[in-house]
N, C-alpha and C positions, 0 to 999 in steps of 0.2 A: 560559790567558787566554781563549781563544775558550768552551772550555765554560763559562767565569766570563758572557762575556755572553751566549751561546745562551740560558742560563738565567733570567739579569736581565730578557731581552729578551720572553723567552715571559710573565714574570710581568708583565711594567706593561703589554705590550701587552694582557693579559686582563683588568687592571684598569681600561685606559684606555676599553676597548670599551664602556664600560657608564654613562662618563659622558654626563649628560645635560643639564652644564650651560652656561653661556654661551660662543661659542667662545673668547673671551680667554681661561677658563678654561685651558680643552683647550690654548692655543698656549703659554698657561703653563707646563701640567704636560708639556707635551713638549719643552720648553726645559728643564725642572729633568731629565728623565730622557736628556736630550742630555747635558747635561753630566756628569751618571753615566755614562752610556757613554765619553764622549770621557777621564773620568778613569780607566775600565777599561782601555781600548788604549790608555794612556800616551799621548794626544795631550795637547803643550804648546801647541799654540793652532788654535783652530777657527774658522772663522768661518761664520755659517749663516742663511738665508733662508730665506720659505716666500712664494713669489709667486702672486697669482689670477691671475684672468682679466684684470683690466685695471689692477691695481695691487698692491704689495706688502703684504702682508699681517702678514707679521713676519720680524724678522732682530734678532740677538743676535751677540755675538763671547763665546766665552771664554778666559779664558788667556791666556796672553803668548804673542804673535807674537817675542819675545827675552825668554830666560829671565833670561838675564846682566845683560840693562838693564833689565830689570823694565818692559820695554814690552808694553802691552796688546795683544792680537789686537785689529784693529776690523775694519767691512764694507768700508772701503777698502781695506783692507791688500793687498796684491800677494802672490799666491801661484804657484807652476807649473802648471799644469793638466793637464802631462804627457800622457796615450793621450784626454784630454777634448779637447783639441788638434782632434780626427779630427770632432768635432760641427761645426767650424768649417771643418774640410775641405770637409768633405759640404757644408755651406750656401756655399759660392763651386761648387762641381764643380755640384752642382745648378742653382745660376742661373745656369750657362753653360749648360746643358742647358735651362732652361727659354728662352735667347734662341737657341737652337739654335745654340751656338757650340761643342758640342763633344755626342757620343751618348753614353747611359750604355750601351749596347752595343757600341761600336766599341772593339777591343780599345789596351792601352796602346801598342804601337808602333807606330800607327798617327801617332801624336802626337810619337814619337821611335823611331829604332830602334833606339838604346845605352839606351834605358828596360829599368829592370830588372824582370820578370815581363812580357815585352812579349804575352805572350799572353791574358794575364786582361785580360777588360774591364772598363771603369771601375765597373759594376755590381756584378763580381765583388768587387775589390779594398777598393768600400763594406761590402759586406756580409759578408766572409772569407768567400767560400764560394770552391770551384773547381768543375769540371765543366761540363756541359752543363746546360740550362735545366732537362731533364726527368729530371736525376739530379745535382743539387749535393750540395756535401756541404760541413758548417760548418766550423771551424780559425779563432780568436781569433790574428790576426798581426797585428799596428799596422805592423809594419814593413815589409808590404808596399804601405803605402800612398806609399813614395815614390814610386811610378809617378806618383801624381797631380798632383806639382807638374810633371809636362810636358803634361798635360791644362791645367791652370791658365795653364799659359805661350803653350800655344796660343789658347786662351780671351782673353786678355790682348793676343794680338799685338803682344808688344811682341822686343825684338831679344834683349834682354835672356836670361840661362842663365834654366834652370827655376827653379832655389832661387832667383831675383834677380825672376823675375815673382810666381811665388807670395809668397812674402813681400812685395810691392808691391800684391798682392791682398787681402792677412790685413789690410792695416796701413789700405786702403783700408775696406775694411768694419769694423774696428774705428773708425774717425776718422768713417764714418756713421752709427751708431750711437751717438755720442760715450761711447765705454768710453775714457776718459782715462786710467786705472790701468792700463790695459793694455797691452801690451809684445809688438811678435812675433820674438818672440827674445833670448833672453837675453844675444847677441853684436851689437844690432843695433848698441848706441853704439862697438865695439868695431871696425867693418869698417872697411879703411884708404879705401873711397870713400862718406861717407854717404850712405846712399841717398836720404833725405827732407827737405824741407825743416829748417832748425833750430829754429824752432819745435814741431817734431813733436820733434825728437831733443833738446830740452832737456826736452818730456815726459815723455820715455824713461828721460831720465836720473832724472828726478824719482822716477818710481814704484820706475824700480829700487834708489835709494837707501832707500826701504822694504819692500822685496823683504824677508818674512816669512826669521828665518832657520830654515836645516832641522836636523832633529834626526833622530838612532839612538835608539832605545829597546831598551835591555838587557831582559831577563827579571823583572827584579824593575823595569822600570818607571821604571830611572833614564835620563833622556834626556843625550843629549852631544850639543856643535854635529856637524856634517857638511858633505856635499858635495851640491848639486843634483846629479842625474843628466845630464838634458838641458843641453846646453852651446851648443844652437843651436837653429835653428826648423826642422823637417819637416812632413809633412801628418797623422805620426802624433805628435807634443811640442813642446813649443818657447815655447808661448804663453804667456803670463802674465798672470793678471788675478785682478781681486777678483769678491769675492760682489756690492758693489752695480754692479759693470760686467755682473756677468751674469744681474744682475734687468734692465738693461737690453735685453742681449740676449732673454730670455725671453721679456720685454713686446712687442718689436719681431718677436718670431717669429709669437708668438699674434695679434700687428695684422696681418698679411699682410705687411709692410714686409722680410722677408728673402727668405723664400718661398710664392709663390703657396698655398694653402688645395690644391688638389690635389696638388702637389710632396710639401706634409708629407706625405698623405695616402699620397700611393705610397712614402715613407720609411720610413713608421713600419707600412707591411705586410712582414709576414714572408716571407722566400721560401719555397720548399718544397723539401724534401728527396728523397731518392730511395726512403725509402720512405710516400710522402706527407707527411711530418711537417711543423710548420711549425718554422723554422729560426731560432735565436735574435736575428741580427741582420737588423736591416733597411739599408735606406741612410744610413749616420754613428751612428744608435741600436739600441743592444739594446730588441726588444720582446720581450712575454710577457703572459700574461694571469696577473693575479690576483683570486681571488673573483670571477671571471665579466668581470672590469674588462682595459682593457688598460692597460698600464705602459711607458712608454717610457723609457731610462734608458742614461747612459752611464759611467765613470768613470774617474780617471785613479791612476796609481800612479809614485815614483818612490823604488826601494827606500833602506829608513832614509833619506828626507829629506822626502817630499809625497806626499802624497791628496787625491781628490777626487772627489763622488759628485754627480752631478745628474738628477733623476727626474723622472718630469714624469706626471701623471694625466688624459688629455686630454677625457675626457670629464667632469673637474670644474673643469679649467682649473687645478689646480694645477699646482706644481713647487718642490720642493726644492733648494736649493742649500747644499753642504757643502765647505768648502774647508779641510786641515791643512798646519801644517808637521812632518808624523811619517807615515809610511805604515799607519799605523793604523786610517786608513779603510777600505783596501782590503787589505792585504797579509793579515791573519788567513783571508779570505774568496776562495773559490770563482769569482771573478768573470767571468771569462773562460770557463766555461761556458756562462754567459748565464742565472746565476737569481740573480735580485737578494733572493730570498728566503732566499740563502746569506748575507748581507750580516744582522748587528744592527741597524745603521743603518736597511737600507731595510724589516728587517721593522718597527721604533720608528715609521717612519714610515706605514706601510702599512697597518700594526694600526690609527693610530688615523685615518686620513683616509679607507681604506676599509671602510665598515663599512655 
């Protein structure tokens, strides 16, 4: 299947480069060759954005969000965000850092001493690398970012365990924001002490009774219900939201309203490697340059049930937003190296926005 769209992908991205007409056109013809894709990796429902600088630009759903009830994917639809979870890490770790309630160099146990990797700093633990400043070295681990929900608790001062401030923090920044679709944790209506008022937690309950369901995809492309992965909320899965909660967030990134204009700025730079290289993660984002451009991008996976890719082009103020219930987006694909040019997806996308 992967050589089926390496293939597809190379041809419409060389035919798309060349169009020169109106963009509705172009948001057309990459909506029609979305959906050829998403029908190649047997994705049963998609749902997909394309946000500017200061407003939404285009979003489409295709497919069914449930096969069985012949219910439509839409841009509300509630999906898992899985390892995309960690973009939303990064932006609470950061604005503690930007009100100097916690250093992105001050190591994790500093903050707890039964923190687990108590040596790496919060710096570290953003951007997978380990080592010292002037010899890091990369390694793609989501799962080492539970050090940061005791950074976040510190942050928070509240009395409360780490999983109990951090998630008091996600549910606080998703409620500023107003992402109402969205959910921090799939066990939140489930704890025996609700944490939030009940107005928040009949929210909760709302979006998750539309909670996208997840599907296996066989070899020949035939999907079967499944299990979400993530069972609860960390600083690396957990989250749950739709495509139009995270044009919200996107917009409220690019206004300054999450983090200051410098903060992004030192995020979305690369660290450097040991042997000068620049290093694929930054703080919560994979960057890289493409065509001379840089590409900011993160994505989530959660095997046979959820993907989900989200790109961002910041010097033309775009950003894509791709959300499935099938791992299709991501699992054919290389991603955790850190080249999004491994990705159909993001070259469909890349071919024709950067040009």
């Amino acid at each position: 299947m992967r050589r089926v769209l390496l293939t597809f992908t190379v041809a419409v991205s060389s035919s798309l480069a060349v169009l020169h007409a109106a963009d509705d056109l172009v948001l057309a013809r990459f909506g029609e060759y979305l959906d050829a894709l998403r029908t190649q990796a047997g994705i049963p429902g998609l749902a997909a954005a394309i946000v500017g600088p200061g407003e939404v630009q285009w979003e489409r759903a295709f497919g069914r969000q449930n096969v069985e009830r012949a219910i439509d994917a839409r841009f509300d639809t509630p999906f898992p965000l899985d390892a995309l979870t960690q973009v939303f890490t990064a932006s609470i770790i950061l604005r503690c850092a930007e009100e100097g309630r916690v250093s992105l160099d001050a190591r994790v146990g500093n903050y707890a001493a039964d923190a687990p990797d108590p040596t790496a700093t919060l710096r570290q633990l953003l951007t997978h690398t380990t080592g010292s400043a002037d010899g890091l070295t990369f390694a793609y681990r989501p799962e080492r970012l539970a050090g940061l929900a005791f950074a976040a608790s510190a942050c928070s001062g509240e009395s409360a365990s780490a999983a109990v401030s951090y998630r008091s923090m996600l549910a606080r920044l998703l409620d500023q924001l107003s992402m109402h679709d969205s959910v921090p944790g799939p066990d939140v209506v489930q704890l025996a002490t609700p944490p939030f008022p009940a107005v928040m937690m009949d929210r909760y309950r709302g979006a998750l009774a539309r909670l996208a369901t997840p599907y296996a995809v066989d070899l020949q492309g035939r999907a079967s219900p499944s299990r979400y992965v993530a069972t609860t909320l960390t600083p690396a899965a957990g989250l749950i939201s739709s495509v139009r909660d995270l044009e919200w967030f996107d917009l409220a990134l690019k206004k300054g309203h999450v983090l200051r204009p410098d903060t992004i700025a030192d995020a979305w730079t690369p660290p450097i490697g040991r042997q000068g290289q620049r290093l694929p993660h930054g703080l919560g984002w994979f960057v890289q340059s493409y065509a001379g451009e840089a590409v900011v991008w993160q994505f989530g996976l959660g095997e046979n049930a959820s993907s989900s890719l989200l790109v961002t082009l910041p010097r033309r103020g775009l950003t894509l937003i791709l959300l499935a219930n099938s791992d299709g987006l991501s699992k054919p694909f290389a991603l955790p190296a850190g080249d999004l040019t491994a990705s159909a997806f993001g070259r469909l996308f890349l071919g024709i926005f950067v040009r």
